[in-house]
The first five atom37 places (N, CA, C, CB, O) and aatype in JSON, in Angstrom:
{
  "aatype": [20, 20, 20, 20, 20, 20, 20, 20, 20, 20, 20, 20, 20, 20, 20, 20, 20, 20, 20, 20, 20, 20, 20, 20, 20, 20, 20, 20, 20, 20, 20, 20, 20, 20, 20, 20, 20, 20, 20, 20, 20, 20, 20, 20, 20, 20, 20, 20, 20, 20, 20, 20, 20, 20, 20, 20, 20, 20, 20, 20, 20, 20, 20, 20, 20, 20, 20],
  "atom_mask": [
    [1, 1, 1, 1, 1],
    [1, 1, 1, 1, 1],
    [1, 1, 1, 1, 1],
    [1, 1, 1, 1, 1],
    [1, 1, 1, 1, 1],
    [1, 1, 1, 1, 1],
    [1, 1, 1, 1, 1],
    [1, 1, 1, 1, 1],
    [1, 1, 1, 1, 1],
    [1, 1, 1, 1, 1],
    [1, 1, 1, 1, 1],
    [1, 1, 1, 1, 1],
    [1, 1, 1, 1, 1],
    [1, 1, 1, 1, 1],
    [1, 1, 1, 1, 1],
    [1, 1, 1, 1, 1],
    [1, 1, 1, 1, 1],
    [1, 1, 1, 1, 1],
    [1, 1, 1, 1, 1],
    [1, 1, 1, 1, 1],
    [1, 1, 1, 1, 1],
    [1, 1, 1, 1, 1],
    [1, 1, 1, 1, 1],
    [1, 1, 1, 1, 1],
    [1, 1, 1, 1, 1],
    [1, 1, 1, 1, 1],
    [1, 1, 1, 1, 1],
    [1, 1, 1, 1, 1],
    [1, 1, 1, 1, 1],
    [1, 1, 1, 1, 1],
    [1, 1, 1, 1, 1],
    [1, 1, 1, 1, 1],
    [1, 1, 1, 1, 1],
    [1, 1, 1, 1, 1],
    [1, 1, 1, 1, 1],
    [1, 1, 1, 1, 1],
    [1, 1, 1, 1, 1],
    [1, 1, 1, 1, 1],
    [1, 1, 1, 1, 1],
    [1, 1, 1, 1, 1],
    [1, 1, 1, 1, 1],
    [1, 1, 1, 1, 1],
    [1, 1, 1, 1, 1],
    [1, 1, 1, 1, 1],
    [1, 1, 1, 1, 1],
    [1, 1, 1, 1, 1],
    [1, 1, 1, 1, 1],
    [1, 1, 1, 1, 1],
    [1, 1, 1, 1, 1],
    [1, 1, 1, 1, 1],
    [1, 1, 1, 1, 1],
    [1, 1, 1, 1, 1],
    [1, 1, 1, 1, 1],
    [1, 1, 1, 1, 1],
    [1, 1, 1, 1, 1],
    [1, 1, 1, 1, 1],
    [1, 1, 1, 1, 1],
    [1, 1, 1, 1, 1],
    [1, 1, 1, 1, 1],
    [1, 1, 1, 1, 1],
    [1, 1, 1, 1, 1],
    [1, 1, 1, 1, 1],
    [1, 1, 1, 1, 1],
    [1, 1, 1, 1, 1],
    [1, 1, 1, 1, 1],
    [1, 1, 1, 1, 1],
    [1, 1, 1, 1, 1]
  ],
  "atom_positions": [
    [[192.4, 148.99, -105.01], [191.35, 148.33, -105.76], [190.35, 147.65, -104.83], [191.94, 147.31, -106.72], [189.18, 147.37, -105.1]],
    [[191.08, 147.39, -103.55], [189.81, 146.53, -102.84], [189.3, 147.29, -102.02], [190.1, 145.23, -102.07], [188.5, 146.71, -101.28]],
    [[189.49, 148.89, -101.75], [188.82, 149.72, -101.63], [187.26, 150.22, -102.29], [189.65, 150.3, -101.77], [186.16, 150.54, -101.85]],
    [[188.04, 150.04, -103.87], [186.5, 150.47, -104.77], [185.63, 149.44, -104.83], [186.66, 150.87, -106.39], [184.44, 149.56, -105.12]],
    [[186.32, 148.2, -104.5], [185.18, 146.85, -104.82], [184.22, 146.89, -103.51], [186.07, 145.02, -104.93], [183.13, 146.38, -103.76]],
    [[184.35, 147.41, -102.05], [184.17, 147.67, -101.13], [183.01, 148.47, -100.88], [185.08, 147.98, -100.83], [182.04, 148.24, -100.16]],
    [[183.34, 149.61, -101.7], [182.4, 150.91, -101.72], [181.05, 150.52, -102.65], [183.31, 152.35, -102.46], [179.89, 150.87, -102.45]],
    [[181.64, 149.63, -103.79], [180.62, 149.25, -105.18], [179.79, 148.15, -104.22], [181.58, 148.39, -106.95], [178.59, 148.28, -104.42]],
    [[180.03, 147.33, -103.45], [179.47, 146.66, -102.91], [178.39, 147.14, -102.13], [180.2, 146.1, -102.44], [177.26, 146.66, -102.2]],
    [[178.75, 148.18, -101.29], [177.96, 148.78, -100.2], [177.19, 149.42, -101.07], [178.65, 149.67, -99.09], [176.05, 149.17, -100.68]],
    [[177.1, 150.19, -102.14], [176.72, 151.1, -103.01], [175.68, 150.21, -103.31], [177.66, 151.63, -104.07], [174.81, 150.63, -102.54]],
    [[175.21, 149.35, -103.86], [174.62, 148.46, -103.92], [173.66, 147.7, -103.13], [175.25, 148.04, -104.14], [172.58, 147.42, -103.65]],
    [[173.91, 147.34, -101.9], [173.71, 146.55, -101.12], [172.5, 148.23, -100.66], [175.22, 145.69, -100.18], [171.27, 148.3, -100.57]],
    [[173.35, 149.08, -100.5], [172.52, 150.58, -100.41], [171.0, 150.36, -101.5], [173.8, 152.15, -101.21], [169.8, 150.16, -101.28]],
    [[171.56, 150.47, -102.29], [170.73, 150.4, -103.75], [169.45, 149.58, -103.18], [171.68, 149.44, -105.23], [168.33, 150.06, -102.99]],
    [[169.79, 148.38, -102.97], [168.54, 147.22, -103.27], [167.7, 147.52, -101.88], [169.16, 145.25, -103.41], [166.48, 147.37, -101.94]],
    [[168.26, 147.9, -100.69], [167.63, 148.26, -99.2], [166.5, 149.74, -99.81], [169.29, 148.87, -97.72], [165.42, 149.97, -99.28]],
    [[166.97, 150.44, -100.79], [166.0, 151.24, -100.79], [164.83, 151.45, -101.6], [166.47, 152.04, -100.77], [163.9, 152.25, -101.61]],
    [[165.36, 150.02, -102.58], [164.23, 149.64, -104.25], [163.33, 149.19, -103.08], [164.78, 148.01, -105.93], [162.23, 149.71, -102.85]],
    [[163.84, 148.23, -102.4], [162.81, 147.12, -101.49], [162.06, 147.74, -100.42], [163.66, 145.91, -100.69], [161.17, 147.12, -99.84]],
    [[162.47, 149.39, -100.01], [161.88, 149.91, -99.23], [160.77, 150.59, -99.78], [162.63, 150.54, -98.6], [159.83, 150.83, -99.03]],
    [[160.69, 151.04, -101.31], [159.62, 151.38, -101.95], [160.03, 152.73, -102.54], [158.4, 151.37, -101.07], [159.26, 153.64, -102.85]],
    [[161.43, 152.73, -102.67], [161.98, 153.88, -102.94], [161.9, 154.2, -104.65], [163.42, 153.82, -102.32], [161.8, 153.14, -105.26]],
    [[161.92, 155.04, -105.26], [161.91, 154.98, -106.97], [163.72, 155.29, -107.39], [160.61, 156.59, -107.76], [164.58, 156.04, -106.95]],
    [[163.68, 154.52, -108.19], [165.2, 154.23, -109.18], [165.83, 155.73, -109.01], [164.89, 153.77, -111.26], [166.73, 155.82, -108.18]],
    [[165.6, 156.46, -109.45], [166.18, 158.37, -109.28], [166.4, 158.35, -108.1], [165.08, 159.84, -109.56], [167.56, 158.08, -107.79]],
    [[165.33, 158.64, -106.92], [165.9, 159.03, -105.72], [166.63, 158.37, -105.26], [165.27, 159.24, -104.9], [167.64, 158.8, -104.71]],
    [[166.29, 156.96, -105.37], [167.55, 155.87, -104.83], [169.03, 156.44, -104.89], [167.61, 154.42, -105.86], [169.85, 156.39, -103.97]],
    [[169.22, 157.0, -106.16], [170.74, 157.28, -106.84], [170.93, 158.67, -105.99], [170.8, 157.51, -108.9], [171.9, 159.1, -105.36]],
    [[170.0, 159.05, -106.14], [169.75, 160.8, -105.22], [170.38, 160.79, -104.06], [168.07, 161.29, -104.68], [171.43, 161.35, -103.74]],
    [[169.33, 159.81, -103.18], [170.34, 158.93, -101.87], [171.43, 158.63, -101.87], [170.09, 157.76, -101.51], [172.3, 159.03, -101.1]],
    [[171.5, 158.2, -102.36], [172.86, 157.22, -102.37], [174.24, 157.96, -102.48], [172.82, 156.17, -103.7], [175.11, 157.68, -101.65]],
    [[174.56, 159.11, -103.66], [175.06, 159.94, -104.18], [175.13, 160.98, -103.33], [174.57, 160.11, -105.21], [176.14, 161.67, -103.5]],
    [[174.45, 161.32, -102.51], [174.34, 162.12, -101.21], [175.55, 161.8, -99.64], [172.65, 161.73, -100.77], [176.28, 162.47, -98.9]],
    [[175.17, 160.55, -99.79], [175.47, 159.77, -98.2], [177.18, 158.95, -98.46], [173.83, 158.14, -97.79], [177.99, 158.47, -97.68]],
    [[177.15, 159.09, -99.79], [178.35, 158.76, -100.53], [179.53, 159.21, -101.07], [178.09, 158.47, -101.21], [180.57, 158.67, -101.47]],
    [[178.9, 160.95, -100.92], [179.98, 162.06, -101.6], [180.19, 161.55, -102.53], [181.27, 162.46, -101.01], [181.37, 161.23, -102.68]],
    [[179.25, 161.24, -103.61], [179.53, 160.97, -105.45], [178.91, 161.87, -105.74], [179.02, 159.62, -106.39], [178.58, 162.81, -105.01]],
    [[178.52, 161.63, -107.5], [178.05, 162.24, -108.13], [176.74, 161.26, -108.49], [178.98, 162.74, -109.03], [176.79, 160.04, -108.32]],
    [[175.5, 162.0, -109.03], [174.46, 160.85, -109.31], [174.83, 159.96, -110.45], [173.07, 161.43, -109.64], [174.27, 158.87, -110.59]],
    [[175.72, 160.38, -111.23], [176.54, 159.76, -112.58], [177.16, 158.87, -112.28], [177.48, 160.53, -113.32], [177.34, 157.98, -113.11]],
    [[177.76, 158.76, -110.93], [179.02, 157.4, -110.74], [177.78, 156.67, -110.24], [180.74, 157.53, -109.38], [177.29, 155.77, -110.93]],
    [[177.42, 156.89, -109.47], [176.49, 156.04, -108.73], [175.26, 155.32, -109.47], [175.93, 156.88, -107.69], [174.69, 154.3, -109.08]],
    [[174.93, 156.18, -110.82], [174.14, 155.7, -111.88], [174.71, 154.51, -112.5], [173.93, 156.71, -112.86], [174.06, 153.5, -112.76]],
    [[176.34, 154.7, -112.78], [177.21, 153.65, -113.68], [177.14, 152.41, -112.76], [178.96, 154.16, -114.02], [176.57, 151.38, -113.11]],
    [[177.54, 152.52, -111.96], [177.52, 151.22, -110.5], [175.66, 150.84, -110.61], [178.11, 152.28, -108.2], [175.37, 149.65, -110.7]],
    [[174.93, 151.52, -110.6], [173.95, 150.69, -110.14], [173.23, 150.11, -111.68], [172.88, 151.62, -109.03], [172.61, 149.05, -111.63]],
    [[173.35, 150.77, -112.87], [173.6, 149.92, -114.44], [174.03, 148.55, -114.64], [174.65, 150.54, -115.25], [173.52, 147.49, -115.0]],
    [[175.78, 149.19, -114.06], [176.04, 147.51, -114.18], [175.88, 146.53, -113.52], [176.99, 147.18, -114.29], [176.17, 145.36, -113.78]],
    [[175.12, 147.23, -112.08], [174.56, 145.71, -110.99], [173.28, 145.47, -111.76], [174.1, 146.02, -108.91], [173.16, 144.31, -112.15]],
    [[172.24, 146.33, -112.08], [171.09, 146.25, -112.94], [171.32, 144.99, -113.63], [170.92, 147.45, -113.9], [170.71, 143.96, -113.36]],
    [[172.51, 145.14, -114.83], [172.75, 144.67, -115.64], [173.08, 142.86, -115.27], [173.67, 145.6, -116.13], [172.35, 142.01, -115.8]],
    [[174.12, 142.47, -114.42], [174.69, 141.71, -113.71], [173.39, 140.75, -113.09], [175.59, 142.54, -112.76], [173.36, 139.52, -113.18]],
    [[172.35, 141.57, -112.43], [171.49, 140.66, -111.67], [170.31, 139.91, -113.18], [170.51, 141.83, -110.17], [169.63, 138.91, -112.93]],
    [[170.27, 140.35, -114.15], [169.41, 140.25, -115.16], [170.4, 139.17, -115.77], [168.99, 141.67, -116.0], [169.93, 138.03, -115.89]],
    [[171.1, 139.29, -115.98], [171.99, 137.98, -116.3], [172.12, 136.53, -116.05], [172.9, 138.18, -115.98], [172.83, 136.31, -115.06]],
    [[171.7, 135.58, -116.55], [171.31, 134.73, -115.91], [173.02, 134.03, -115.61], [170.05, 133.92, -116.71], [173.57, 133.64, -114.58]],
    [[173.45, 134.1, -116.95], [175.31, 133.72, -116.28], [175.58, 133.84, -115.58], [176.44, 134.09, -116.47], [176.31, 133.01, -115.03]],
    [[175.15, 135.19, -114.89], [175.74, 135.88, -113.4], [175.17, 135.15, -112.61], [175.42, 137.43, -112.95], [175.73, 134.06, -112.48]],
    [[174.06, 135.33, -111.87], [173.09, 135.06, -110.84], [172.54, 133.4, -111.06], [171.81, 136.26, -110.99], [171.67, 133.06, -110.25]],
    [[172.85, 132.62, -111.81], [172.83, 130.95, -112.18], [171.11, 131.04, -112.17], [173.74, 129.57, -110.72], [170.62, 130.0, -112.62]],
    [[170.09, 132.06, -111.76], [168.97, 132.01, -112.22], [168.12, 132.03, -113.06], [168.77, 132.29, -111.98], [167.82, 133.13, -113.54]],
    [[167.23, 130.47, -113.66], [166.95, 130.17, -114.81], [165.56, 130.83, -115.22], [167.04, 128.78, -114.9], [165.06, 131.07, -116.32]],
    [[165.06, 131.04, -113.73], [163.66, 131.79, -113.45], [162.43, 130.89, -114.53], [163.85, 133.79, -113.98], [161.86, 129.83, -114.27]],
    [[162.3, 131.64, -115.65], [160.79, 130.97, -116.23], [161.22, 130.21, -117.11], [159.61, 131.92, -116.92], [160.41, 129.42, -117.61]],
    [[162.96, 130.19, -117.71], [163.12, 129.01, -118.7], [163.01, 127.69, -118.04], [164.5, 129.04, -119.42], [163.4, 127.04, -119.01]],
    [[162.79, 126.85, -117.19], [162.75, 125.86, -116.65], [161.25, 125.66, -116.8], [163.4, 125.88, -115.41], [160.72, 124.65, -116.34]]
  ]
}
């Protein structure tokens, strides 16, 4: 298990290095899914639920414009 939390991490950490590089959401996964030996489907589900996770304000304690 602390294998996959490992990989989801890097998978990720992958993810946001290539949004911020100017990369578009598809190829990102394209990348990623490549350099990863996945499928663009796992790598879609992982980067959903970080999607999901960072939009959260529970998660990330960021109140952004409600304050």
């Amino acid at each position: 298990m602390a294998n996959l939390n490992w990989i989801k991490l890097h998978i990720e950490m992958d993810y946001d290095n290539l949004i911020l590089d100017g990369v578009e959401k598809n190829d990102a996964i394209r990348i990623i899914a490549k350099e990863w030996y996945m499928t663009q489907e796992e790598v879609n589900d992982i980067v959903n639920i970080y999607e999901k996770q960072m939009n959260d304000i529970d998660h990330t304690g960021d109140l952004g414009e409600i304050i």
